[in-house]
N, C-alpha and C positions, 0 to 999 in steps of 0.2 A: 626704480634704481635697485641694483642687488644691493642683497643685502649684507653679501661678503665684501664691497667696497662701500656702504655705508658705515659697516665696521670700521674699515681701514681708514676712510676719514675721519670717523672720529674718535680712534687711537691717535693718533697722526695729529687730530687738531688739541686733542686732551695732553699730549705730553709736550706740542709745544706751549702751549696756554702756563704747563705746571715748569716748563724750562724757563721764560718767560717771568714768571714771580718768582720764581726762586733766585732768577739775575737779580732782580729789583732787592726781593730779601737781604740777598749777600751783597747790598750796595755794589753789584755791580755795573748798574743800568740806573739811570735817573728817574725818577717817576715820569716827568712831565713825557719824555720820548717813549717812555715804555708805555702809559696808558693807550697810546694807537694799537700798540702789539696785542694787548691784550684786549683788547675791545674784538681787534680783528680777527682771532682767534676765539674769542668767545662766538662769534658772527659764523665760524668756519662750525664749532660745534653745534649750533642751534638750526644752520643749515644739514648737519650730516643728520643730526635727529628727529627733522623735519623737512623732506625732502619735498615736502605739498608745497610748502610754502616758495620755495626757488619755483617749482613750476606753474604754482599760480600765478605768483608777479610776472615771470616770463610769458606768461601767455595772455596778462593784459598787458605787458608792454608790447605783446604783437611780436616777440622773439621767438623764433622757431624753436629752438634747440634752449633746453634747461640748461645744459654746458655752457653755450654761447653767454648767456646771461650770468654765469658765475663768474667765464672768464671775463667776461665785459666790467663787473662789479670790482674784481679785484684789479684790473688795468688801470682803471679809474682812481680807486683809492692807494694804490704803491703811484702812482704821477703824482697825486696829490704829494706825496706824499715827501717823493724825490723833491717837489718842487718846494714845499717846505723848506726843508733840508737845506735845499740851493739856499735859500733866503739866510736859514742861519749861517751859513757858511762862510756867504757874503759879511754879514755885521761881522761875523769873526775876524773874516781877513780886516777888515776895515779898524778893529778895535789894534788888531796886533801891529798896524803899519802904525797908530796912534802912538802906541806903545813904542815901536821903535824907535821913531820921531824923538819923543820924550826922552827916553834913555838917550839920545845921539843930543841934544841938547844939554841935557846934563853932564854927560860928557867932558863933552867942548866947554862947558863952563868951569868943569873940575877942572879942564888942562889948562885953560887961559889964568886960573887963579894961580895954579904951581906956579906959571912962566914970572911972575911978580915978583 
C-alpha cells in the first residue's frame, strides 16, 4: 500500500477516533452507541498501521483484493449495525405508542371527573 495513503488513513481514522470522544466527553453522544464508533475506528487505525495484517487475512479467506476485504469488513459491521438500530427504534416507537395510550387514558379520566 502507499504510503501517502496509509498516511491519509490514518489521519482520517485518528481524527475521527478523537471527534468521536470528544462527542462522548461533551456528553454529546451516549456511551453505549458511541463504543461501536470507537472501536470501529480504532480497527480503521490499526488497519492503516498495519497493512500485513488486512492482506494476510484476505488471503486466507481466499479474497483477491485487500480492498475487497476492507469493503467487505465494514458492509458487514454498518448492517450490523443499521440493523441494531432498527431494533432500538422499534422498542422506541413501541414505548412512545405506550406512552400515548397512557396520557390519552389519563386524559379521558381527568375530563369524565370535570363532567360530575
Amino acid at each position: 500500500m502507499n504510503i501517502l495513503l496509509r498516511l491519509l488513513l490514518f489521519v482520517v481514522s485518528a481524527g475521527t477516533l478523537y471527534f468521536v470522544v470528544k462527542k462522548i466527553r461533551d456528553s454529546q453522544a451516549q456511551i453505549d452507541s458511541a463504543i461501536f464508533w470507537v472501536l470501529f475506528m480504532l480497527a480503521m487505525v490499526v488497519s492503516s498501521i498495519f497493512p500485513g495484517a488486512v492482506i494476510y487475512v484476505s488471503a486466507l479467506l481466499g479474497i483477491d483484493s485487500p480492498a475487497n476485504f476492507v469493503f467487505l469488513c465494514i458492509i458487514f459491521l454498518l448492517l450490523l449495525k443499521v440493523f441494531s438500530m432498527s431494533l432500538h427504534i422499534s422498542k422506541l416507537q413501541y414505548q412512545i405508542q405506550q406512552l400515548a395510550q397512557i396520557i390519552a387514558l389519563k386524559e379521558s379520566r381527568a375530563g369524565s371527573d370535570c363532567d360530575e
